[in-house]
N, C-alpha and C positions, 0 to 999 in steps of 0.2 A: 257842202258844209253840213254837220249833221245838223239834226233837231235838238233844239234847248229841252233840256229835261225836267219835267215840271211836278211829274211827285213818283218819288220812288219810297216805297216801303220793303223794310229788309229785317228778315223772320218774326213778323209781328203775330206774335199769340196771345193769346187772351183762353181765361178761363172764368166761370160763375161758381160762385159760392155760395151755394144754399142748398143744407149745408156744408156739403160735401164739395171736395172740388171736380167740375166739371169741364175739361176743355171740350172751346167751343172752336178759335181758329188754333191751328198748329202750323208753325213755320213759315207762314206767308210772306214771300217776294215778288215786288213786281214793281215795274217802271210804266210809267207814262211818259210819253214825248208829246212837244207842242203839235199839233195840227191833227193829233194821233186818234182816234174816232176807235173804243175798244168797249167792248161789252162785256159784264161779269154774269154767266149765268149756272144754273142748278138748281136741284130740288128744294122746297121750302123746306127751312131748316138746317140748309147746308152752312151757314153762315155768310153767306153774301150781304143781308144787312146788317151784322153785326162788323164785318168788315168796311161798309159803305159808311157808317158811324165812328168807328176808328178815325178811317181817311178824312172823312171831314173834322177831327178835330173835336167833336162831339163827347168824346170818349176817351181818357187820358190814361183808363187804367189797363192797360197794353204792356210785355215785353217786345222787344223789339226796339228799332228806329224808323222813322217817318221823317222823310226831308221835303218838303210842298215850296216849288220855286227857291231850291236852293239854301233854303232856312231849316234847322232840326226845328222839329217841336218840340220834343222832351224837353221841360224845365220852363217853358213859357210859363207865365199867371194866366188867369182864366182871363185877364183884360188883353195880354198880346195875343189870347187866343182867339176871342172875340172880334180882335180888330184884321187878325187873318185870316177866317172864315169872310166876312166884311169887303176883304181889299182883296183876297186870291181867290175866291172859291165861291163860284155860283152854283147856286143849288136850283134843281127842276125835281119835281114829288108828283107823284100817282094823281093825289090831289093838289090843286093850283094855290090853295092859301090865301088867296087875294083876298083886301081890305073890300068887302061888298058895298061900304060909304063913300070908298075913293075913287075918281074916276081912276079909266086906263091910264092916263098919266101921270099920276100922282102914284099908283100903287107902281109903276115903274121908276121915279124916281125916286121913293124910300131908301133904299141902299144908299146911294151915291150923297142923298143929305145928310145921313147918318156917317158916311166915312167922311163929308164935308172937305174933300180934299182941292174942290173946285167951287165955284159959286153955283149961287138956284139959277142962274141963266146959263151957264154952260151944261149944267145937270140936267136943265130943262132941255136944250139944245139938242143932248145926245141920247136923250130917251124920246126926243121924236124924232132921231136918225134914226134907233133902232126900230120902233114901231114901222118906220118905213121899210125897212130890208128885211121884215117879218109881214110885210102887205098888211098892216094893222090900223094904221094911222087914222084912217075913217072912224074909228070907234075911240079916238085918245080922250073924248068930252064927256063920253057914257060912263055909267058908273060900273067899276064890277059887275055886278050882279044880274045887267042888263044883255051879258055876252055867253053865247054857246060855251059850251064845255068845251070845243076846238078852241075858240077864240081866246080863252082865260088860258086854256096851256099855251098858247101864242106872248100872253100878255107876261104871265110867269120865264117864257125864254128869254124875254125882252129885260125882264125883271132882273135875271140871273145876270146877263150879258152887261148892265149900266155901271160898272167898275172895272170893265175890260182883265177878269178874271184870269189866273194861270190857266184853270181848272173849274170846266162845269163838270158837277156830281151829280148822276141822275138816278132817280129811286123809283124804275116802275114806270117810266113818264110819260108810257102809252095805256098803262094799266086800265084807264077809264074812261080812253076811248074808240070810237069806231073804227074801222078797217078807214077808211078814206081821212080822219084826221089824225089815225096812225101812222097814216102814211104818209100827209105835209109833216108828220113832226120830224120823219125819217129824214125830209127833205131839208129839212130846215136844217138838221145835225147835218150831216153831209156839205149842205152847202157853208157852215160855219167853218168845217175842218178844213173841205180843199182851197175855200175861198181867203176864209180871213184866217184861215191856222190856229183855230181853235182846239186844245185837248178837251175832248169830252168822254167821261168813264160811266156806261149807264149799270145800273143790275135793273137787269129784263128777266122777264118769265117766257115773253114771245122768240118766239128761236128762229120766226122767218125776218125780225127786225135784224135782231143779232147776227146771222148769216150775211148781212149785206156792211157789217162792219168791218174795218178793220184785222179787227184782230178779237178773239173769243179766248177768257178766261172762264175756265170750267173747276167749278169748284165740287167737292164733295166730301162729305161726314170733315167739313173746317179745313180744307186743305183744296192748293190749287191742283190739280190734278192734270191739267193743259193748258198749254196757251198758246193758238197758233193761228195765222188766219185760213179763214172758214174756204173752204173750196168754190165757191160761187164768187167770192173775191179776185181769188188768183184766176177765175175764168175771165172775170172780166179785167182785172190790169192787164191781161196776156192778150185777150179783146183789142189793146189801146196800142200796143208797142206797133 
């Protein structure tokens, strides 16, 4: 059976106007499937973040269409949009963002009180499932502030994952840190995709994270330029048969 489709974007352009017009993406297509593990990468300024802002919704003033789990966006209010980002779309960022007053549990179950689609004791429930299956749970009583920089992007995965998202959107998400908790966060995507069928879409600048993905979307001067997966992939699926 194939994989559910959970965000396809189809000729999305976008241009700046200051004050001249300036396009920044031209014609962009591309799909995501559930479990599908794909990284967007290119030079700064290729437009990759200005595409990762798009896709989340962030950003309405686009040509094109964006379908996220089956739903257009074009024509939402900023409240359906708000509640789609919320209910479909978990977000992971260079920096963690975490509430430094809230312990690790509380800054993981913010989302899921906010979408309020379940009670504080289910919400509480599944954000110390998740803490567990991120090895975290030790630290659920501490505050933010009290955890390594590995540990808060641990706490931030857990974060994104407490709404059982279409779609995590990652911005850089190894950006600031070390080779060895670059490498659990690698672990942790990979094992979201094959395990629990997670689609996850990162923009990376690290090209040896990217290699070990899926699938590599290469962008440049606002346009996708390839997308295909990375040779070290197909080594290793062909590794498995």
């Amino acid at each position: 059976m194939a994989a559910r489709n959970v965000l396809r974007a189809t000729h999305i352009s976008k241009s700046f106007h200051d004050p001249i017009n300036i396009p920044v993406l031209k014609n962009i297509s591309l799909t995501i499937d559930q479990g599908e593990f794909v990284s967007i990468t290119g030079k700064s300024g290729c437009g990759k973040s200005t595409l990762l802002y798009i896709l989340s919704t962030m950003d309405t003033d686009y040509e094109g269409e964006l379908v996220i789990d089956g739903s257009v966006m074009k024509g939402k209010t900023e409240r359906e949009l708000a509640r789609v980002r919320n209910e479909k779309i978990g977000f992971v960022f260079q920096f963690h963002y975490l509430l430094n007053e809230f312990t690790v549990l509380e800054n993981v179950m913010l989302p899921g009180l906010k979408l309020a689609s379940s009670s504080e004791e289910h919400i509480r429930a599944r954000a110390m499932e998740l803490l567990r299956l991120l090895d975290i749970h030790a630290t659920s009583s501490k505050k933010a502030r009290q955890l390594s920089g590995g540990e808060k992007q641990r706490v931030a995965i857990a974060r994104a994952l407490i709404n059982r998202p279409a779609i995590i959107l990652c911005d850089e998400p190894t950006g600031n840190l070390d080779k060895t908790n670059s490498e659990s966060v690698f672990n942790i995507f990979n094992q979201l995709t094959t395990e629990h069928h997670q689609a996850l879409l990162v923009v990376t600048h690290d090209q040896e994270f990217a290699k070990r993905t899926h699938r590599i979307i290469e962008m440049e001067d606002g346009r996708i330029v390839s997308s295909a997966t990375p040779p070290e992939k197909k080594s290793l699926d062909t590794a498995h048969l």
